[in-house]
Each structure stands twice: as structure tokens, then as C-alpha cells.
C-alpha positions in Angstrom: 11.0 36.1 7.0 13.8 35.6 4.1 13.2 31.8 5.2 9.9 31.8 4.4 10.8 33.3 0.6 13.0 30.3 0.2 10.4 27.6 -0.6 9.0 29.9 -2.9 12.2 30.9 -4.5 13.4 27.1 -4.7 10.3 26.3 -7.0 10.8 29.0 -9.7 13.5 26.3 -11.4 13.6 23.0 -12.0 15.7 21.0 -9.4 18.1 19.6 -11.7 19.0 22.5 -13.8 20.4 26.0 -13.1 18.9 29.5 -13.7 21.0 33.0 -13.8 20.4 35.8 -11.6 19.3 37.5 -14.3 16.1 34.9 -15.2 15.8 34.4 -12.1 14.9 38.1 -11.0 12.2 38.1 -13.9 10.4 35.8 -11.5 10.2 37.8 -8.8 8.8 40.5 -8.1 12.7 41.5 -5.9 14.9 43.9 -7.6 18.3 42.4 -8.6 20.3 43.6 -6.0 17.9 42.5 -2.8 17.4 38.9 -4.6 21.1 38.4 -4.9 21.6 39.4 -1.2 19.1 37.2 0.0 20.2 34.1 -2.3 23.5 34.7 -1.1 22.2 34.7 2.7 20.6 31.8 2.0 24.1 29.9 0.6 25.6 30.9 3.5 23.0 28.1 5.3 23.5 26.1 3.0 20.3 26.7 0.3 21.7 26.9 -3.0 24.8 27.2 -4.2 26.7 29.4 -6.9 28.8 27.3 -9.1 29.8 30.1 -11.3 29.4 34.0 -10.9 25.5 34.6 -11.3 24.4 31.0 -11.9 22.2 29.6 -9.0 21.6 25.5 -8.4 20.2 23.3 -6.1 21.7 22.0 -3.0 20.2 18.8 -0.9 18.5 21.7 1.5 17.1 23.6 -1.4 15.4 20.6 -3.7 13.8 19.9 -0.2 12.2 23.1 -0.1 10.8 22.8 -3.2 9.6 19.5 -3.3 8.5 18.2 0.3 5.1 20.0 0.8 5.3 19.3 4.7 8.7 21.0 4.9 7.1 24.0 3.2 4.4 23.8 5.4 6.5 23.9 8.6 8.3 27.3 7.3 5.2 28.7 6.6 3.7 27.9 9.6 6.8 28.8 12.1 7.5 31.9 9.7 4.6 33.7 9.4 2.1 32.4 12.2 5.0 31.4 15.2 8.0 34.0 14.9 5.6 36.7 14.4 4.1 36.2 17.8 7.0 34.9 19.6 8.2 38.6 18.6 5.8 39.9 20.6 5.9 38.0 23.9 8.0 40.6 26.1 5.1 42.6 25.1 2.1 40.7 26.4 4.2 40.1 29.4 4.9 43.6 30.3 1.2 43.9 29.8 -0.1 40.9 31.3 2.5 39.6 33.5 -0.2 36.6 35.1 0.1 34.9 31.6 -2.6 33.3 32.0 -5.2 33.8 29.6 -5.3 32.3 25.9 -6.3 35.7 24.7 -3.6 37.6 25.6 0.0 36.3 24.7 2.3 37.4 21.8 0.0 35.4 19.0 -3.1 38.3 20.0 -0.6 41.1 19.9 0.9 40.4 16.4 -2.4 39.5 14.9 -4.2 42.5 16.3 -6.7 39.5 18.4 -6.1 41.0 22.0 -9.3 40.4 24.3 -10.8 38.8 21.0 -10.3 35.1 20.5 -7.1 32.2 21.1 -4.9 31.2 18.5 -6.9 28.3 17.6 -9.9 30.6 16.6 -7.9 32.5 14.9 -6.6 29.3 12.4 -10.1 28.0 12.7 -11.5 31.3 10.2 -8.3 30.4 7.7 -9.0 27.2 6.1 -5.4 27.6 4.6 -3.7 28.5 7.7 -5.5 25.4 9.2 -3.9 23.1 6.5 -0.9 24.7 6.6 -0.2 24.3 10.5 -1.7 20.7 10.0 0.8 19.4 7.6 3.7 21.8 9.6 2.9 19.2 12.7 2.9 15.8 10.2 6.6 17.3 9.5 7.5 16.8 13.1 7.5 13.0 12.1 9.9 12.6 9.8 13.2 14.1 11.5 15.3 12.1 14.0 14.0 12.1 17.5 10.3 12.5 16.0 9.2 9.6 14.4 5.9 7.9 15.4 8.8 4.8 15.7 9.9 6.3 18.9 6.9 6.3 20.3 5.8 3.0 18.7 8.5 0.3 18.2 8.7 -1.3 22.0 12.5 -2.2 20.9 13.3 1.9 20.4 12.3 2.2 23.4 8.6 3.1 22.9 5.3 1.9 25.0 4.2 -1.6 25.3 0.1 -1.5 24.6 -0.3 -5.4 24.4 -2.7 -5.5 26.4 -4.7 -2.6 25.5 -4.6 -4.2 22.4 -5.9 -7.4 23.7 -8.6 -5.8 25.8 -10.0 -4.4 22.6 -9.4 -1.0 24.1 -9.2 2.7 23.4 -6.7 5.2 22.5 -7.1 8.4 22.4 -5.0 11.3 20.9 -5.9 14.4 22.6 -4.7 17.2 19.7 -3.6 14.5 17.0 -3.9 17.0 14.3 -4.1 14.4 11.1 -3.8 11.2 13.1 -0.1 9.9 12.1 0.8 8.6 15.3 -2.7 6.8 15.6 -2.0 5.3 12.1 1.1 4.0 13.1 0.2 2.0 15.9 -3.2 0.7 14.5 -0.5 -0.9 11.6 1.1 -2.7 14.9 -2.0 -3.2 17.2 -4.9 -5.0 15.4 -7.4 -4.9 17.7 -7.3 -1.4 19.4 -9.8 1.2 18.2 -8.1 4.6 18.2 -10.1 8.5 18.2 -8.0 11.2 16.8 -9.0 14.8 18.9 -8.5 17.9 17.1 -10.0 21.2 16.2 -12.6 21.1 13.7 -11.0 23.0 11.0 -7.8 20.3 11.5 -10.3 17.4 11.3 -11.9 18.5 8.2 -8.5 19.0 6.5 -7.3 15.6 7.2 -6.8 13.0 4.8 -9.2 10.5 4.0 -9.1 7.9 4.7 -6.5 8.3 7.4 -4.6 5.2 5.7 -4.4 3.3 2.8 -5.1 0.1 4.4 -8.5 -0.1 5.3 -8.2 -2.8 8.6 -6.0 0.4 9.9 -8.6 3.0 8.6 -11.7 1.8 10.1 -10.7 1.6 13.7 -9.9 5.5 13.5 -12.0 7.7 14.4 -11.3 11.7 14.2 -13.6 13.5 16.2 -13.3 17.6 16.7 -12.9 18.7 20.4 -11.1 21.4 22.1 -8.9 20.1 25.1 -9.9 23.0 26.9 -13.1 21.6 27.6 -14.0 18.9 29.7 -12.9 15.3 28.0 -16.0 13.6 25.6 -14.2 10.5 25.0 -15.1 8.4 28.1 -15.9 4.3 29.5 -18.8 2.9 28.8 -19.8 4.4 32.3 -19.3 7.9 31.1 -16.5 8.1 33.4 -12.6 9.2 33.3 -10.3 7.7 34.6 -11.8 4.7 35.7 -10.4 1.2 35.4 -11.7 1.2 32.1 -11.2 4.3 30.8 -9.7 4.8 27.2 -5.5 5.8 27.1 -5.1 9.2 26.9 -1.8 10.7 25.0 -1.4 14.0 25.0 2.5 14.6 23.3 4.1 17.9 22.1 0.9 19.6 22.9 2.3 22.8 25.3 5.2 24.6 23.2 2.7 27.5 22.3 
């Protein structure tokens, strides 16, 4: 949990100045000693440094925390929703060694939601905790390796959807969250028409409009729908697959 203290922490002074452990304590509601060891835990990764005896600055990692929004988002998220269960998975396996139900893995026991609802429900009832795990997915996009680009930019290696693109056709983002990767290609592809699937809750938090280009804007669509159930977005038939079914991606969608 100390991470998740560090955005926090990282905001109480401005990123190009310095504070003493002293001012800095007034801030919080730590005692001096317990802030000092945690600061000092946190220097040891590299989030702020001590330039003299009882002085704290900023590092690179540091102004980070306190100014990108989706970095603070992701710590949030991974801190207080994602360790906290992943601490109690040996426990709902012992109990439920099948593993196969969505209301009784390590998420249920640390929230106290055993037998009573998924995850999903859970973040559905916590308009912040929505957000929060929203933006903590849009962050995925920005380190190496998880760019849209990759997925993208045909020379990076990414897919080739020419002539989806020419057929007019449909993609489909099964768990988009905030539509980034559908923003992406609609910037590349001009004549594809893109739906963005997501839970309710993440649908109403997202952005609007989706872009700041409105050619790329228009031909997204975000529509709330849990992929547990059976697939809405279909041919004009009503059927999926078919030759003419939409393109279905469904990417980083199973490390819960």
C-alpha cells in the first residue's frame, strides 16, 4: 500500500521546488518518523531523492506521480482494488478449488462479495472506482510494448485491415474500456465504423467525444455490454460469425 501513498505524497509540493521533512509532515496526517521511513523506502526505488539531510525533491519517477493522472490511476487501481485480492487467492482456492465461478475468487474474499456479485458489479456501484480502473487501462497505452502502434502501424508489425476498411466494415472492441485503440485506427482507416463494448459504468465515464477530430468521432460507437453474455453486435443477418460478420478483438481481456 506505501505505493499507493506516493502519488498522494508527490502532490503536496510543487515539482520543481523542495520541502523539509518537517513541512512536509504538517501535510500529512503520518507522524515524522513513519513518513521519513516511507519517503526513504520510496528513494530506494527511485521516488524522490534527498539532496541534503531532511530536504525532499522530485525525481523523473516522482513528478510522474504527481502529474500524469493515468499513472495515478493505475496505482490506485492495482493498489487498492488488484493486490488486495490477489492476496486472497490461495484462499478462494483452498475453498473453491474448481475456480470457476466469477463470484468466488480472491476479489469476493477481500471485498467481503463472496456468493454476492463479480468484480465488475462490484466497480459498477463505485462511479469512482469505475473511473479510476478506466483511466488505469488507458495507461496500458503509453509504456513500451503497449501502444495502440503495435497493434496499429502494419510496419511495427501490427494487422493489416485494408480491406475491412474498404468493405465499409465493422470493428468491434469487445471490453474497450474508453475506446483508445478504436480511436487509433479510425485516425488510419477512414471508412471503417468501429463499436466500443464495455460495462455501462465504463461507457458513461468515457470521454466525449472519443476524439477531437470529429471524421474519427462519429464512426465510434460505445455501446454497454457484458461479454459474458451472448454477442449483440452482429451482420446484418443477425448472425456471428458469418462471412460478413463485424471483426471482433478481444486483447488483454483475461489477466483477472
Amino acid at each position: 500500500m506505501f505505493l499507493c501513498l506516493m502519488p498522494v505524497t508527490a502532490k503536496l509540493f510543487p515539482v520543481n521546488s523542495t520541502i523539509t521533512l518537517a513541512e512536509l509532515q504538517t501535510k500529512t496526517s503520518l507522524d515524522p518518523i513513519n513518513l521519513a521511513r516511507l519517503l526513504r523506502l520510496a528513494m530506494a526505488n527511485g521516488i524522490f531523492r534527498e539532496p541534503s539531510h531532511g530536504v525532499i525533491a522530485h525525481t523523473a519517477a516522482s513528478r510522474v506521480l504527481a502529474e500524469d493522472d493515468d499513472m495515478q490511476a493505475w496505482i490506485g487501481f492495482n493498489g487498492e482494488d488488484i493486490f488486495r485480492a490477489a492476496g486472497h487467492v490461495l484462499q478462494s482456492l483452498e475453498a473453491y478449488p474448481e475456480a470457476t465461478s466469477l463470484t468466488r475468487s480472491g476479489f469476493q474474499f477481500a471485498f467481503d462479495t463472496v456468493d454476492k456479485e463479480p468484480m465488475f458489479a462490484t466497480f459498477g456501484k463505485d462511479p469512482v472506482r469505475a473511473r479510476r480502473m478506466g483511466r488505469a487501462m488507458a495507461s496500458l497505452t503509453g509504456g513500451e510494448g503497449y501502444e495502440p502502434s503495435f497493434f496499429v502501424d502494419v510496419e511495427k508489425g501490427g494487422y493489416d485491415f485494408s480491406d475491412l476498411d474498404a468493405a465499409g466494415g465493422t470493428f468491434v472492441d469487445i471490453g474497450g474500456s474508453h475506446g483508445f485503440m478504436c480511436v487509433d485506427l479510425a485516425s488510419k482507416y477512414k471508412n471503417m465504423k468501429f463499436v466500443v463494448q464495455d460495462l455501462q459504468k465504463t461507457v458513461d465515464s468515457a470521454p466525449k467525444p472519443l476524439s477531437a477530430d470529429p471524421q474519427v468521432a462519429e464512426r465510434i460507437t460505445l455501446l454497454a455490454h457484458d461479454f459474458f453474455t451472448e454477442q449483440v453486435t452482429k451482420d446484418a443477418d443477425g448472425n456471428t460469425p458469418s462471412p460478413h460478420s463485424p471483426t471482433y478483438l478481444f486483447l488483454q481481456k483475461s489477466h483477472y
